[in-house]
N, C-alpha and C positions, 0 to 999 in steps of 0.2 A: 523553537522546537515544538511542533505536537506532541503532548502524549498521549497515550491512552493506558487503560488500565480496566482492570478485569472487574467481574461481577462482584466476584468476594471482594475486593479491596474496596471497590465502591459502595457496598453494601455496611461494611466496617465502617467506614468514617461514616456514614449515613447515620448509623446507630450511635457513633459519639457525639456527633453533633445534635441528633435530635433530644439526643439525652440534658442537653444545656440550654433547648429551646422551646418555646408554648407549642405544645400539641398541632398539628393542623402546619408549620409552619416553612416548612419543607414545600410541601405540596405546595402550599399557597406561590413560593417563590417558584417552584417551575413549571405553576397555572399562568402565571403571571408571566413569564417569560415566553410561554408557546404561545399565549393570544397578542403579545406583542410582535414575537414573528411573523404569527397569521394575517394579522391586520396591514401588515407593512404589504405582506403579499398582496391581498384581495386590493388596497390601496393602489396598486402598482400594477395589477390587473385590469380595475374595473373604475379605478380613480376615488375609491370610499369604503367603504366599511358598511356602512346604512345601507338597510336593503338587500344585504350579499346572502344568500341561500349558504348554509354552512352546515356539514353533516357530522355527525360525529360516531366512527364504529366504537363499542365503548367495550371493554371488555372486563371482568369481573372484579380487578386488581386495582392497586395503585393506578395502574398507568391508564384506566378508567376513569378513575377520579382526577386526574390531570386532566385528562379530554375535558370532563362535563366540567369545571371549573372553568378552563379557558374558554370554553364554549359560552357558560354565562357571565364570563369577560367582553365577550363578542357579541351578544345577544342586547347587552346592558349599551352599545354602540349602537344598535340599530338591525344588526344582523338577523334574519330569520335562523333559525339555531335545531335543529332535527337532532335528536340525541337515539339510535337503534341501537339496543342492548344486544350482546348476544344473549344472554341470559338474563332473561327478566325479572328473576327473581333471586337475582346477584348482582343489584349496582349498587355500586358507591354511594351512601345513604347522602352523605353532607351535598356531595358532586351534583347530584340530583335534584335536591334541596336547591341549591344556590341556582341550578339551570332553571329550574320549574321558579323562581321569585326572580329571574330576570326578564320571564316570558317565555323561557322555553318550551321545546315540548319532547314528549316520549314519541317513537315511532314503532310499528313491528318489522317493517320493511322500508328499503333505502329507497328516497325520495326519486324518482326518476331522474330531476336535475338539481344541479347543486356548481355554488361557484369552488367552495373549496372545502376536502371530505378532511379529516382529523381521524389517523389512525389511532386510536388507543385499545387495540383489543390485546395485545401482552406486552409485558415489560421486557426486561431486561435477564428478567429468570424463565423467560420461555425458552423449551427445547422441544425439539425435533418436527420445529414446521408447524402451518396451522392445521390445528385439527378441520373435519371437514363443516362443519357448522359455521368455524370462522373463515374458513377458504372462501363458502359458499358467497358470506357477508361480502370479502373482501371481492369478488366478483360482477356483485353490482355496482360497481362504484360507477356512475353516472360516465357520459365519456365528456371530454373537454374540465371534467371535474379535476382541480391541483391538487395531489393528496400528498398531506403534510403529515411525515408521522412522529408521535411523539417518544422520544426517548433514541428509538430505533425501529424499522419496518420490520414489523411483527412477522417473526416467520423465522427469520435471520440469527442465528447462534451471537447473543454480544461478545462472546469471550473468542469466536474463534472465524466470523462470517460466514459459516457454513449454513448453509440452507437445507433441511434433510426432508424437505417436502414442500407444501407451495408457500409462497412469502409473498410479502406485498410487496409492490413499486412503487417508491415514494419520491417526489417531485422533488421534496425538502424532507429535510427530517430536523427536530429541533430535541435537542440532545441534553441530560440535564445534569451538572455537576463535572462530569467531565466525559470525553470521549472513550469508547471503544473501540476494545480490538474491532471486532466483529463493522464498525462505520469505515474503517480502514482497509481492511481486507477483502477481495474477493471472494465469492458473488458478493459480500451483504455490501459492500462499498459502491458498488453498480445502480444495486435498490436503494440505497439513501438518498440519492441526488445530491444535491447541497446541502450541509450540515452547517447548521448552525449551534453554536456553546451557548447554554446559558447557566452562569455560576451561580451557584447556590449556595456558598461559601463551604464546602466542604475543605478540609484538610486531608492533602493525598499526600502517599511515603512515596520512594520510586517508581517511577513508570513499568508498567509490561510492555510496553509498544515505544515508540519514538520513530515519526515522521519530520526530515528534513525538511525547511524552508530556506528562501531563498538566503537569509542575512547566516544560516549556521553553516551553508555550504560556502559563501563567499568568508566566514573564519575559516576553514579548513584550505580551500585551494593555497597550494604553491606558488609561492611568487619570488622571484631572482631578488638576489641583492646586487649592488652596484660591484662586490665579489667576486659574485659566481663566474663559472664559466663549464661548459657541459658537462665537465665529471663531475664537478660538487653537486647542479642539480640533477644529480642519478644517466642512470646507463639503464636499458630496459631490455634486456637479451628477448626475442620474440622465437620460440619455435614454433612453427603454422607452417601448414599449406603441403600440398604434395604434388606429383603429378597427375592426379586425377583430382585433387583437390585447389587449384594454385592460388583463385581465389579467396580461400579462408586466410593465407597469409597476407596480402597487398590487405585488406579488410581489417585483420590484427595491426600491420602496423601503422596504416590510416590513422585507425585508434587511438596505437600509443604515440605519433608522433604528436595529437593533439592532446595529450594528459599533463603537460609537466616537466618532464623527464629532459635531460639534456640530450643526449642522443639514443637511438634506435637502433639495435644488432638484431641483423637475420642471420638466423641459423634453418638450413634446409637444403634442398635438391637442386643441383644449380640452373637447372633452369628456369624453378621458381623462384630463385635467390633473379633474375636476369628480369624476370615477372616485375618483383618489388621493386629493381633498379629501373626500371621504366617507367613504371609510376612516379617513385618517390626517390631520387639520387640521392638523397640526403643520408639516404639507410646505411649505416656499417656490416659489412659483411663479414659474417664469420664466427667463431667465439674469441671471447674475450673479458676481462671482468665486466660484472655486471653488477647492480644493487637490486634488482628483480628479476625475474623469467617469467615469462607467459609462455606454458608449454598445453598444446594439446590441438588447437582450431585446425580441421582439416586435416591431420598428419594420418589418418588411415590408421592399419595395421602394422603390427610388425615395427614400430618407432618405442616399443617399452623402453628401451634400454635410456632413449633420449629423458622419456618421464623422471624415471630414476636417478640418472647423474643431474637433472636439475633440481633433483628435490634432496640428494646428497649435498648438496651447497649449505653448507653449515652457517654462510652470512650473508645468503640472500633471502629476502621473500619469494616466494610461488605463486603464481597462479596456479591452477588447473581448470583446466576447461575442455567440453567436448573428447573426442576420442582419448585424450589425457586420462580420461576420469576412468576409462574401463581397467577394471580389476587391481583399481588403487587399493592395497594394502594399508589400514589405517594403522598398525604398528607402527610401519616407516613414518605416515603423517603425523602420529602422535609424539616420535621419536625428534621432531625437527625445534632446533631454538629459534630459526628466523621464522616471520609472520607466515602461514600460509592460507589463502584465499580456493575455496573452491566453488566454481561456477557451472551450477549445473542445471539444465533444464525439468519439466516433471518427470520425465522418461528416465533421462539418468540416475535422478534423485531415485527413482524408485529401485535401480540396478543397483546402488551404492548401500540401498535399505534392504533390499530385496524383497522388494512387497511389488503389487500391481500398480500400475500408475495410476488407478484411479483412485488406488489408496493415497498417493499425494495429493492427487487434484480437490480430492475431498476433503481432505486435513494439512494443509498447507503448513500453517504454523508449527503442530504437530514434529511436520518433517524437516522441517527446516531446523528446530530445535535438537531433534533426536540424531540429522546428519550433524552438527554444530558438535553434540557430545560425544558422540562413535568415532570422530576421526579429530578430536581437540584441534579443530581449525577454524577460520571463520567459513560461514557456506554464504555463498548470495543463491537463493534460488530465483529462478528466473520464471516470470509467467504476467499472467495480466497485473498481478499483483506482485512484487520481487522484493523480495525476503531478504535481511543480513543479517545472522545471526552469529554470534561469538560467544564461548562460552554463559557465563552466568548475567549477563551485560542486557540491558532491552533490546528487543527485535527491534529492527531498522522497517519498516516498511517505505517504500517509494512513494511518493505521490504523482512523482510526472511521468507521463508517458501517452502514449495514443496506441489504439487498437489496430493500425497502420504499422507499427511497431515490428508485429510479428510479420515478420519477412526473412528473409534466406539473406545470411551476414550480417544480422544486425546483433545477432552473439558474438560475433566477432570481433565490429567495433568496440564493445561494452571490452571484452578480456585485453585486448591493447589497452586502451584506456585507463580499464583498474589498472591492469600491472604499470604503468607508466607511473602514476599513483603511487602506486607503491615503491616506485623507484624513486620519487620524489622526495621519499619520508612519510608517508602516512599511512597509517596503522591497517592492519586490513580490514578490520568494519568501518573506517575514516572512509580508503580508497574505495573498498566496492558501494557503498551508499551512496560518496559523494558521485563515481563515475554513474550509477544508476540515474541520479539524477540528472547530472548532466544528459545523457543519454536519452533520457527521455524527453527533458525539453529541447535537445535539437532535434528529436523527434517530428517534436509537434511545430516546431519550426518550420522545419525544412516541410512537411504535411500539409499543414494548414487547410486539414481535413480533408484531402485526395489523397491517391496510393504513394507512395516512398518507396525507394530504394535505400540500400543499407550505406550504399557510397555516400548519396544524398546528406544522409545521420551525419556520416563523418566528416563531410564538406562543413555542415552547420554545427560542432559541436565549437567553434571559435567564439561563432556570436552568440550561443546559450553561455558557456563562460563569461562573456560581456556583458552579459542580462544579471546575470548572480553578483555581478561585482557592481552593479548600476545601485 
């Protein structure tokens, strides 16, 4: 599992630890760390270290005196080493010191060329964007230059990824003690490039964040016993689709027939219900017990009443998803003992909030946290970056996925899927993480960096299940 964790929490163990250790020795270990990433780079670039043109934006702080440390880590190799302040008469005394006795030098302005630029102009306590003096820096960066940033690309909220004005773009970013929200999250997860950890030995309490990998998704997946038979592993009732909508259902139960779940009921119009039976005969038609619902993909208007006697089901789990979601009453959701799952896009999220959607877009975690407590359910927010949060529990954030992704039905597949999941037996921050996951890597599967279709997602979510179990 990744975690990640906020500025205070990181900031606190920073202070107990430095409190047990010689002065200086902190920095030293994530100087030491970002010019071993560096060097692997520029080696891996240019075949050596010696010789490599290295820049450093160096900004007044700590994360300053990281740069020019690492910097005369690299300089001490052979690297020509440019250190431009933004403030000249703000750097880091020691950082300085050590760069100037390895050879390095001061600059006022960035060098025209350069093999690889080292962001250090804010840490991890910068907010709202660079100012313009540091934008300006962050604008020369040479072109063909790798820019490495240290901690996190300055600009970028660590606690939350939000960017509230311009921010660097970094190739790598080399992160120190443990991850942030803010390298997880969209935008700042976009601008980080490749992240790399470097431990510093801090002692972290619970995580804020937690990111799925492949071995914590293949412990959760469902797998038959020599037992089972399709009602022990779950029933998954699907209401989707309409007549103007038909393919949101045949997309839902895609979905759910690959989550898990031993068999599939459609519930709907029957001519859609004629829809899913031509695709997939496997489908049960009709109601019947169920251990989940996915209610909401494509059903239009005018289907509340469907909403409501599925979320009256006193021992099943819920989805909701899509037209589902409109004028959910969080009383009733709050009111429910079985698991419920709500899967909503930024748009909905912000009708469920009632704020602008750009209010989601901008404060993701925010909303995902704030829908999690207003309607005591788990919420997956959906977007470049997709969210699952459940009460007091760490955010889920996704790591897989492709920007191919967003296309028309691939909400669809994802809500089959979870609920299938959840029919299976797992929990609904288990089911909607783990099917994000999945999700996303038949994504990029079936992608393989051209356009997708959402049938395509669901054709390939068998072999992303086989990759997680590999």
């Amino acid at each position: 599992m990744r975690t990640a964790y906020s500025v205070e929490t990181v900031r606190a163990a920073e202070r107990e630890l430095m409190a047990r250790l010689p002065e200086g020795t902190l920095m030293a270990r994530a100087a030491a760390g970002l010019a071993v990433v560096c060097a692997g780079l520029l080696t891996r670039r240019r075949g050596r270290v010696y010789g490599a043109k290295v820049v450093l934006l160096v900004g007044p702080g700590d994360n300053g005196g990281d740069a020019l440390y690492a910097g005369a880590r690299l300089a001490r190799r052979g690297a020509g080493v440019t250190a431009v302040p933004l403030d000249p008469e703000r750097v880091h005394a020691g950082g300085l010191a050590a760069l100037r006795a390895a050879g390095g030098r001061l600059a006022r302005v960035v060098p025209a060329r350069a093999d690889l630029v080292v962001d250090g102009l804010l840490g991890i306590g910068g907010r709202g964007g660079l100012r313009p003096a540091a934008a300006a820096l962050a604008e020369r960066v040479p072109d063909g230059a790798l820019v490495v940033a240290a901690d996190l690309p300055s600009g970028v909220d660590a606690d939350t990824g939000e960017t509230a004005g311009p921010a660097v773009t970094a190739g790598a970013t080399v992160t120190f003690g443990a991850y942030k929200p803010g390298l997880l999250i969209d935008p700042g997860a976009s601008l980080a490039g490749a992240v790399r950890l470097v431990d510093i030995g801090l002692e972290l309490p619970a995580p804020d964040l937690e990111a799925l990998q492949h071995a914590d998704t293949a412990r959760l997946l469902p797998a038959p016993t020599a037992s089972s038979d399709k009602y022990r592993r779950g029933v998954v009732g699907v209401v989707a689709g309409s007549d103007r909508y038909p393919g949101a259902a045949v997309l839902a139960v895609a979905g759910a027939l690959r989550g898990g779940a031993g068999a599939v009921r459609y519930v709907g119009p029957p001519a859609v219900a004629e829809a899913v039976l031509a695709r997939y005969p496997e489908t049960l038609i009709g109601r019947g017990r169920v251990q989940a619902w996915v209610v909401g993909p494509g059903i239009g208007d005018g289907r509340g009443a469907e909403v409501a006697e599925a979320l009256a089901d006193r021992d099943a789990a819920v989805l909701v998803d899509a037209d589902g979601l409109r004028g959910l009453d969080p009383a009733v959701v709050r009111a429910r003992r079985a698991a419920t799952l709500l899967t909503p896009h930024a748009g909905e999220a912000a009708a469920l909030l009632g704020v602008d959607r750009a209010a989601v877009e901008a404060g993701r975690l925010a909303s995902v946290r704030a829908l999690a407590a207003r309607y005591g359910a788990t919420v997956l927010l959906k977007g470049s970056t997709t969210l699952v949060a459940a009460g007091t529990a760490p955010v889920r954030v996704n790591p897989t996925g492709t920007p191919w992704l967003a296309t028309a039905g691939s909400g669809d597949v994802l809500s089959g899927l979870a609920g299938s999941l959840l029919a299976a037996g797992l929990g609904g921050a288990d089911a909607g993480s783990v099917a994000a996951y999945l999700h996303g890597l038949a994504a990029r599967r079936a992608s393989a960096g051209a356009p997708v279709t959402a049938h395509e997602v669901a054709r390939a979510l068998p072999d992303a299940w086989r990759d997680v179990l590999r």
